[in-house]
Gaussian input, Z-matrix of N, CA and C with variables (Angstrom, degrees):
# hf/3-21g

backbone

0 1
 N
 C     1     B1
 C     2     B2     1     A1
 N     3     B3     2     A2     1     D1
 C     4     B4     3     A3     2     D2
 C     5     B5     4     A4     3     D3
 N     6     B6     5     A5     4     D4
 C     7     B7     6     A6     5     D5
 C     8     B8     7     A7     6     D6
 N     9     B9     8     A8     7     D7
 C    10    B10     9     A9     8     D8
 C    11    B11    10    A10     9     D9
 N    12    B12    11    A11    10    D10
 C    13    B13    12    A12    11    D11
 C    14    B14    13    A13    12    D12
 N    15    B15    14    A14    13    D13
 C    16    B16    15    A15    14    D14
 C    17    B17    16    A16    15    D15
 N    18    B18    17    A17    16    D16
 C    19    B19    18    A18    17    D17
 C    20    B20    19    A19    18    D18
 N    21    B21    20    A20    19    D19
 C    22    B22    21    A21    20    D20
 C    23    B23    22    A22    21    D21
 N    24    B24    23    A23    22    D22
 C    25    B25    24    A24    23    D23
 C    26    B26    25    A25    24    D24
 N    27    B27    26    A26    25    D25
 C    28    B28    27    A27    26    D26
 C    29    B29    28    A28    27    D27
 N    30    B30    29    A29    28    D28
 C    31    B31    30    A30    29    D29
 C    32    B32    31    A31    30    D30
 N    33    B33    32    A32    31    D31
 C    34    B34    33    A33    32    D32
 C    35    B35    34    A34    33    D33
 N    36    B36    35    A35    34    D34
 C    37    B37    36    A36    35    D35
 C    38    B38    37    A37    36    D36
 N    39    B39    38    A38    37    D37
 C    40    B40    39    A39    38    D38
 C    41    B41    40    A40    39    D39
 N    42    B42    41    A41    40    D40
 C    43    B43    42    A42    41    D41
 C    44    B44    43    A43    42    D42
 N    45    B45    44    A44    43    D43
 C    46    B46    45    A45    44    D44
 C    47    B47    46    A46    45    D45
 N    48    B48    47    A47    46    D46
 C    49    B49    48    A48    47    D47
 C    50    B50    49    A49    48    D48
 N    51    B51    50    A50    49    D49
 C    52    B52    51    A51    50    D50
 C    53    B53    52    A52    51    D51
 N    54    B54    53    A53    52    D52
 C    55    B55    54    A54    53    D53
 C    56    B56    55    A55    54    D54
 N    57    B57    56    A56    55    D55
 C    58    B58    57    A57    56    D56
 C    59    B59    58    A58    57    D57
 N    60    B60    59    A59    58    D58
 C    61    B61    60    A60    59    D59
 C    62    B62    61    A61    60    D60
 N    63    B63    62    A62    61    D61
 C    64    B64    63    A63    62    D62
 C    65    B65    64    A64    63    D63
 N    66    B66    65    A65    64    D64
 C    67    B67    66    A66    65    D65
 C    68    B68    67    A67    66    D66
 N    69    B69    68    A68    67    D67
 C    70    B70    69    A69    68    D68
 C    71    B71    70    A70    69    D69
 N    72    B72    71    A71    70    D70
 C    73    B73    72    A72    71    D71
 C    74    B74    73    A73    72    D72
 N    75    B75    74    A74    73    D73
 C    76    B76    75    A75    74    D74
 C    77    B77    76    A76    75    D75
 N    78    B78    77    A77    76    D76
 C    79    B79    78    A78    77    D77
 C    80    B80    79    A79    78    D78
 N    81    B81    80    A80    79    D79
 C    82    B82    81    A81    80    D80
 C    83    B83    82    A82    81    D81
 N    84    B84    83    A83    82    D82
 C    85    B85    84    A84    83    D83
 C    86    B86    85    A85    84    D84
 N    87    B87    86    A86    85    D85
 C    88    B88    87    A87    86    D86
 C    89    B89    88    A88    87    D87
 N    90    B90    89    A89    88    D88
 C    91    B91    90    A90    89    D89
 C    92    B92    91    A91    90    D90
 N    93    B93    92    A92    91    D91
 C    94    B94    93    A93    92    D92
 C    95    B95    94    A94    93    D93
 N    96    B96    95    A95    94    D94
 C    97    B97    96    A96    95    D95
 C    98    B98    97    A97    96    D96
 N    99    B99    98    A98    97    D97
 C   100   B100    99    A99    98    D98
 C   101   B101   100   A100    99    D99
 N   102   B102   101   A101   100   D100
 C   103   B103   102   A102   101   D101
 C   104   B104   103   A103   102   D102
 N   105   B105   104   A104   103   D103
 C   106   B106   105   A105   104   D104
 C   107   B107   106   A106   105   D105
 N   108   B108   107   A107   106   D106
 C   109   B109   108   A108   107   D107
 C   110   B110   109   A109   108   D108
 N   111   B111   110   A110   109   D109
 C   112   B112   111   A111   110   D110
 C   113   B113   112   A112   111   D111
 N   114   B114   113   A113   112   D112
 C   115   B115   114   A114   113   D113
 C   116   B116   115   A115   114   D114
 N   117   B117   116   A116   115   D115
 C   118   B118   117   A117   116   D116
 C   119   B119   118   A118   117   D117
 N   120   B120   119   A119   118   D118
 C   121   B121   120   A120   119   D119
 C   122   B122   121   A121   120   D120
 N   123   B123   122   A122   121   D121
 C   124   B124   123   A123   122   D122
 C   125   B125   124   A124   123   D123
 N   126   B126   125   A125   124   D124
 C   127   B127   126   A126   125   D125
 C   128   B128   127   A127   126   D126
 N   129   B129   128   A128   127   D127
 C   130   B130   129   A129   128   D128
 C   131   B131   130   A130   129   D129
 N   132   B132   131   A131   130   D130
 C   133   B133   132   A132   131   D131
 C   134   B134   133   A133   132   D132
 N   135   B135   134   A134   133   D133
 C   136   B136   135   A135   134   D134
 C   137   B137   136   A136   135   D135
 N   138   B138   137   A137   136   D136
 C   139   B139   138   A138   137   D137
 C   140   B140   139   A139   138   D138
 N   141   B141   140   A140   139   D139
 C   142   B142   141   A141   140   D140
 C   143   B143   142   A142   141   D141
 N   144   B144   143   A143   142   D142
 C   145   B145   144   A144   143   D143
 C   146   B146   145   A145   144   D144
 N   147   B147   146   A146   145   D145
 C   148   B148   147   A147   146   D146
 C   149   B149   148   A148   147   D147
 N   150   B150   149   A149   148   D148
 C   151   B151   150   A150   149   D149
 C   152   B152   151   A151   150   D150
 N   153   B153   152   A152   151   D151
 C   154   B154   153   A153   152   D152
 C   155   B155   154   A154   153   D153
 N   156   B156   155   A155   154   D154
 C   157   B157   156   A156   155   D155
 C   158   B158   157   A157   156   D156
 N   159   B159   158   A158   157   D157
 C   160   B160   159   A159   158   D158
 C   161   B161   160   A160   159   D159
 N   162   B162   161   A161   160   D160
 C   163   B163   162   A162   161   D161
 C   164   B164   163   A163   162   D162
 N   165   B165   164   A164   163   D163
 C   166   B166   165   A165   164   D164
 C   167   B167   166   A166   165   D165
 N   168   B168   167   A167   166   D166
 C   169   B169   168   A168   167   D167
 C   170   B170   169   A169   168   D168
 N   171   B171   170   A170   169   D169
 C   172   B172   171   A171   170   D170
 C   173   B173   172   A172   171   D171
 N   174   B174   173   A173   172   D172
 C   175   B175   174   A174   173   D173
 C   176   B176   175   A175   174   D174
 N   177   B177   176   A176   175   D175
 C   178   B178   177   A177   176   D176
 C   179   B179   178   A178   177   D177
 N   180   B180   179   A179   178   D178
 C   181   B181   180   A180   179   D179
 C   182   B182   181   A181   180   D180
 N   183   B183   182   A182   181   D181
 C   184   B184   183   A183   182   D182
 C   185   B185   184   A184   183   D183
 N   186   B186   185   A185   184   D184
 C   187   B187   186   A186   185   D185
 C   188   B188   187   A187   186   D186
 N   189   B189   188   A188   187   D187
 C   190   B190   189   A189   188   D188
 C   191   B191   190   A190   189   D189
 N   192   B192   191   A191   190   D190
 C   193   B193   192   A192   191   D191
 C   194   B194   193   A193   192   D192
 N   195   B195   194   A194   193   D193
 C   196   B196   195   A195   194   D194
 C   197   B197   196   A196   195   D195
 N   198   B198   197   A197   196   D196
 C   199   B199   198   A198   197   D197
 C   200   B200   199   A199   198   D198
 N   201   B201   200   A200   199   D199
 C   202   B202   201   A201   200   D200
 C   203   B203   202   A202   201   D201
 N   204   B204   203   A203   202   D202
 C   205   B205   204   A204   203   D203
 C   206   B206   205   A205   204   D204

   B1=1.4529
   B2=1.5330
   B3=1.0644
   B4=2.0699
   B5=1.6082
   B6=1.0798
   B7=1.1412
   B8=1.7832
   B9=1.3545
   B10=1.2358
   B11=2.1542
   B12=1.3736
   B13=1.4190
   B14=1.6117
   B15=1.3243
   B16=1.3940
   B17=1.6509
   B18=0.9379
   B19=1.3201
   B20=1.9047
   B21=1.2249
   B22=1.4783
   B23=1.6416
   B24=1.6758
   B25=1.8360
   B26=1.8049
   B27=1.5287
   B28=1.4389
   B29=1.4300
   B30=1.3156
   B31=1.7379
   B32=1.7474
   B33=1.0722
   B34=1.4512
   B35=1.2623
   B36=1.4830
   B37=2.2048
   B38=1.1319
   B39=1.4906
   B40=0.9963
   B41=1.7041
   B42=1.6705
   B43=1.0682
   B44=1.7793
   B45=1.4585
   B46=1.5669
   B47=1.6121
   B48=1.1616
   B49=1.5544
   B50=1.9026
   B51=1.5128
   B52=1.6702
   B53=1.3945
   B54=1.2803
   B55=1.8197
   B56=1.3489
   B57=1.4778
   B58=1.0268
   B59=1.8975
   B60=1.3299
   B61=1.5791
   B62=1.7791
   B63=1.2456
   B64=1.5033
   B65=1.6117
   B66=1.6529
   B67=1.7384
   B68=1.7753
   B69=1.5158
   B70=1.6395
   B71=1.2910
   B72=0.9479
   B73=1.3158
   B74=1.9556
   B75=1.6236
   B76=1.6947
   B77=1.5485
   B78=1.0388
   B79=1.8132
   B80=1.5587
   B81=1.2386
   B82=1.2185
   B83=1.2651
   B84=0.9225
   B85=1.2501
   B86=1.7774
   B87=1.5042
   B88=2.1459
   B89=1.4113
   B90=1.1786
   B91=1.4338
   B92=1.1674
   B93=2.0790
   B94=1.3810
   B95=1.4722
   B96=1.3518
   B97=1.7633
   B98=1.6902
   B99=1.6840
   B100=1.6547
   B101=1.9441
   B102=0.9920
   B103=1.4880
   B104=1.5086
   B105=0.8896
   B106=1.6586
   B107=1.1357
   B108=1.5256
   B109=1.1991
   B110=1.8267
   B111=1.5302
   B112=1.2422
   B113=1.1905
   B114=1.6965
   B115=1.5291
   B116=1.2820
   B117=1.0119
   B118=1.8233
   B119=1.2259
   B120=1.5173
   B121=1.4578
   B122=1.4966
   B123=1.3829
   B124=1.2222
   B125=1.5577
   B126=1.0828
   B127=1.3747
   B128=1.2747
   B129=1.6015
   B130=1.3825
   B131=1.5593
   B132=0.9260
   B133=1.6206
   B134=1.5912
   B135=0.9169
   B136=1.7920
   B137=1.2295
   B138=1.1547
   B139=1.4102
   B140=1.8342
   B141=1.2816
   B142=2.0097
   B143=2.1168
   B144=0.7471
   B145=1.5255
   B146=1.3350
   B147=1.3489
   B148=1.5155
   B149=1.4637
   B150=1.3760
   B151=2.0323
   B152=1.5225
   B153=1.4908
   B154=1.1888
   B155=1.6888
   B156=1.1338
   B157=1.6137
   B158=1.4195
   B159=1.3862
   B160=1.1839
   B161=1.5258
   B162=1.0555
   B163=1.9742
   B164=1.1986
   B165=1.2422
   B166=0.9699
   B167=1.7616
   B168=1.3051
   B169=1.5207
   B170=1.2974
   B171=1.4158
   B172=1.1115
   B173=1.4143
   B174=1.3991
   B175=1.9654
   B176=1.3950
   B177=1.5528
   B178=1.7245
   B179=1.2161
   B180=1.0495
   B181=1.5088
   B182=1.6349
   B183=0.8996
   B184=1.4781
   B185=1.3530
   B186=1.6697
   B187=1.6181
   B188=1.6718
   B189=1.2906
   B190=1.2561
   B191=1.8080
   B192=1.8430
   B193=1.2500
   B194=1.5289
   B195=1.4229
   B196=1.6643
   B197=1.3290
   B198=1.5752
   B199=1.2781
   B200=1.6888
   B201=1.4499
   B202=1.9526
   B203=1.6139
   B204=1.5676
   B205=1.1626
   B206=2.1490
   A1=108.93
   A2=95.48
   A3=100.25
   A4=119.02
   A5=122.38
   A6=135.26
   A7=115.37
   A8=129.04
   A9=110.70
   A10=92.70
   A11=90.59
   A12=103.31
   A13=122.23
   A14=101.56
   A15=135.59
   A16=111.08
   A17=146.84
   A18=134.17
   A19=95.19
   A20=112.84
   A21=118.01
   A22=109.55
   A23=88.86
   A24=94.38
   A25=109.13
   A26=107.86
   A27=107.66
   A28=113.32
   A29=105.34
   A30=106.25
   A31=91.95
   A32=129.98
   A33=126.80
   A34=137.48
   A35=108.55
   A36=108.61
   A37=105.01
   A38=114.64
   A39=125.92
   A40=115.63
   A41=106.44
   A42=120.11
   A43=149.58
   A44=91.03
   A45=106.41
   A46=107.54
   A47=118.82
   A48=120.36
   A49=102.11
   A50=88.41
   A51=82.63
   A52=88.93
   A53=140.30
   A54=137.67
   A55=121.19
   A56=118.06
   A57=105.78
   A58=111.21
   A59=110.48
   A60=103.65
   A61=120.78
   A62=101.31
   A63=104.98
   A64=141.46
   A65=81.97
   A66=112.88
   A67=118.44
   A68=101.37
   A69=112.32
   A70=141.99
   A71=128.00
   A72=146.92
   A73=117.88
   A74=101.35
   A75=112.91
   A76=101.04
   A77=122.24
   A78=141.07
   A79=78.22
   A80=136.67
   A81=127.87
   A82=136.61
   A83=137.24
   A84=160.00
   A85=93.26
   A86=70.92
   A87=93.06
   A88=87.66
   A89=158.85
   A90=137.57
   A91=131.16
   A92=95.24
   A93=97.41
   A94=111.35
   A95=127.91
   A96=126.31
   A97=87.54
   A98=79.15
   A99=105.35
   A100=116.14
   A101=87.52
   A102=76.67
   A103=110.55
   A104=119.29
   A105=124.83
   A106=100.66
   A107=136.59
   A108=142.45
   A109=116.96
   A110=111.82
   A111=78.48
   A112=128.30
   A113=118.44
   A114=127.85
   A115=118.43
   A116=104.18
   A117=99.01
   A118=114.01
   A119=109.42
   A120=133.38
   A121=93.24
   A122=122.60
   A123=130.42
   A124=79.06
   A125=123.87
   A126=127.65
   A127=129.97
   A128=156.32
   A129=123.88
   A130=121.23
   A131=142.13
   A132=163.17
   A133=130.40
   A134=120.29
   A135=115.14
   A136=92.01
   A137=119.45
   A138=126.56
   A139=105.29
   A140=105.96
   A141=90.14
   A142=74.97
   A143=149.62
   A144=116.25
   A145=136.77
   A146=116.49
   A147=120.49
   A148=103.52
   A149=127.15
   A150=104.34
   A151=94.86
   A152=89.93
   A153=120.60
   A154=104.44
   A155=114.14
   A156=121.58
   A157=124.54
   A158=122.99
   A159=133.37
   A160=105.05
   A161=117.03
   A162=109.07
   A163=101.23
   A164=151.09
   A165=138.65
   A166=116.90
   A167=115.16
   A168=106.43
   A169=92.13
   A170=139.36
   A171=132.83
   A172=121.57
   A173=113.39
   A174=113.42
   A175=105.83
   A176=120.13
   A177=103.32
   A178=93.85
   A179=157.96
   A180=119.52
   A181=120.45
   A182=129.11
   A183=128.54
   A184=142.21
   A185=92.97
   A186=118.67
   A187=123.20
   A188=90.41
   A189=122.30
   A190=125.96
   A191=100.15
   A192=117.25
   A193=111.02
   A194=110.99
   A195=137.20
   A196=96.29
   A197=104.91
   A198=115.98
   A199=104.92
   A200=89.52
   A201=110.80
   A202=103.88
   A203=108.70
   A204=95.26
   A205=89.53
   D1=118.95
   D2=171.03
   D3=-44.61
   D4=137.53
   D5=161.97
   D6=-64.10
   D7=122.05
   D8=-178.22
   D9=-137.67
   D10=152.77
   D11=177.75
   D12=-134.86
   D13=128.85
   D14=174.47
   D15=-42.17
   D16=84.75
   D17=-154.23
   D18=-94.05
   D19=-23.38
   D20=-173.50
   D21=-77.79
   D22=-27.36
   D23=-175.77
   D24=-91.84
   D25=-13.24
   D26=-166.39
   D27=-85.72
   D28=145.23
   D29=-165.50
   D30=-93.98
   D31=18.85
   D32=150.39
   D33=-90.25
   D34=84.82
   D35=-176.86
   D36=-112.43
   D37=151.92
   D38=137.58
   D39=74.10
   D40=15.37
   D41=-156.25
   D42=91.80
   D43=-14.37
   D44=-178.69
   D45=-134.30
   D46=160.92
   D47=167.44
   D48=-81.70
   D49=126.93
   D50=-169.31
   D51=-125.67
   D52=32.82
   D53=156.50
   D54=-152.35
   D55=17.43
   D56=165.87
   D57=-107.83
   D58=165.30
   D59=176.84
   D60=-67.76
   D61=-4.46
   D62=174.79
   D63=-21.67
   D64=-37.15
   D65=-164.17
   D66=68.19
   D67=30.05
   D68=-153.31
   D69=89.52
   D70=-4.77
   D71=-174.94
   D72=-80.27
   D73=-16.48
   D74=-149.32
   D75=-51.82
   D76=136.03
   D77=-148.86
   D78=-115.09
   D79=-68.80
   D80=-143.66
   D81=-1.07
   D82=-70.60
   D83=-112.36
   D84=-122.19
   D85=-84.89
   D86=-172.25
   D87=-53.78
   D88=-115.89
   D89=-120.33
   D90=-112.03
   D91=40.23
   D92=139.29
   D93=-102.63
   D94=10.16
   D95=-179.42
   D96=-87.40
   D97=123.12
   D98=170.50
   D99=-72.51
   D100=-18.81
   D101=166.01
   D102=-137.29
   D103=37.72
   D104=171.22
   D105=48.68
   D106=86.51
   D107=148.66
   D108=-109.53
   D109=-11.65
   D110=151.51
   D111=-109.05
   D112=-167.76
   D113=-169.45
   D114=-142.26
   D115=141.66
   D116=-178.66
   D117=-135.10
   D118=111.68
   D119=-159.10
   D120=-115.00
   D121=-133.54
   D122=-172.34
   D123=-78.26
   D124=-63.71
   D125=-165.53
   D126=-90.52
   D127=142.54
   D128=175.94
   D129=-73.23
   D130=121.63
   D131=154.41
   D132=-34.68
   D133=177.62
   D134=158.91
   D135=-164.27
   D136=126.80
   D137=-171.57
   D138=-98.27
   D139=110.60
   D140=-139.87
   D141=-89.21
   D142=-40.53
   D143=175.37
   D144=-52.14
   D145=0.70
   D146=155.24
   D147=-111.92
   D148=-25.19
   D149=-170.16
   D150=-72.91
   D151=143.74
   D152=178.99
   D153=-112.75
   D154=53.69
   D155=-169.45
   D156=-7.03
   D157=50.06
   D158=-170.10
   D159=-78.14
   D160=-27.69
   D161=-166.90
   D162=109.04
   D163=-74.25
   D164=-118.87
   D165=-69.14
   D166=-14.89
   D167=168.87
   D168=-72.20
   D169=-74.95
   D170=-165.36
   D171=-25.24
   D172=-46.47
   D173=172.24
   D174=-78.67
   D175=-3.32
   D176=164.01
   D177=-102.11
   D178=-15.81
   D179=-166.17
   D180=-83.52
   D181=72.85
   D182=172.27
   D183=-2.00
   D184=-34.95
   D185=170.52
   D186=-65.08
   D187=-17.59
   D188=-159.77
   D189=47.66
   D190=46.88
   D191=-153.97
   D192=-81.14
   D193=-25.86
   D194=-178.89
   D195=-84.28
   D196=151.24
   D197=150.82
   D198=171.43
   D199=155.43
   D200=-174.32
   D201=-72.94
   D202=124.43
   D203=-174.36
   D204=-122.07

């Protein structure tokens, strides 16, 4: 099942984490993917030739912006 992301729910814009308390820093996502498939550009990504649709961003993201569709 594809990985798909919430861009309205994700605390990643425009280049920075702009809602979480982090102060910028928010890890979520990116380093819980076991093989680094995502990316964070202006926007966060899934770089679908490495996800291996395991879930696991999806149980980090807090926003609850990820998810297996």
């Amino acid at each position: 099942m594809p990985i798909r992301i919430d861009h309205k729910k994700c605390c990643w814009k425009n280049g920075k984490c702009t809602s979480c308390n982090c102060k910028g820093t928010c890890k979520g996502c990116l380093y819980a993917c076991p093989v680094k498939a995502i990316i964070r550009e202006d926007l966060v990504r899934i770089d679908k030739t490495k996800c291996i649709e395991c879930g696991t961003c999806v149980v980090a993201c807090e926003h609850k912006a990820i998810s297996l569709i």
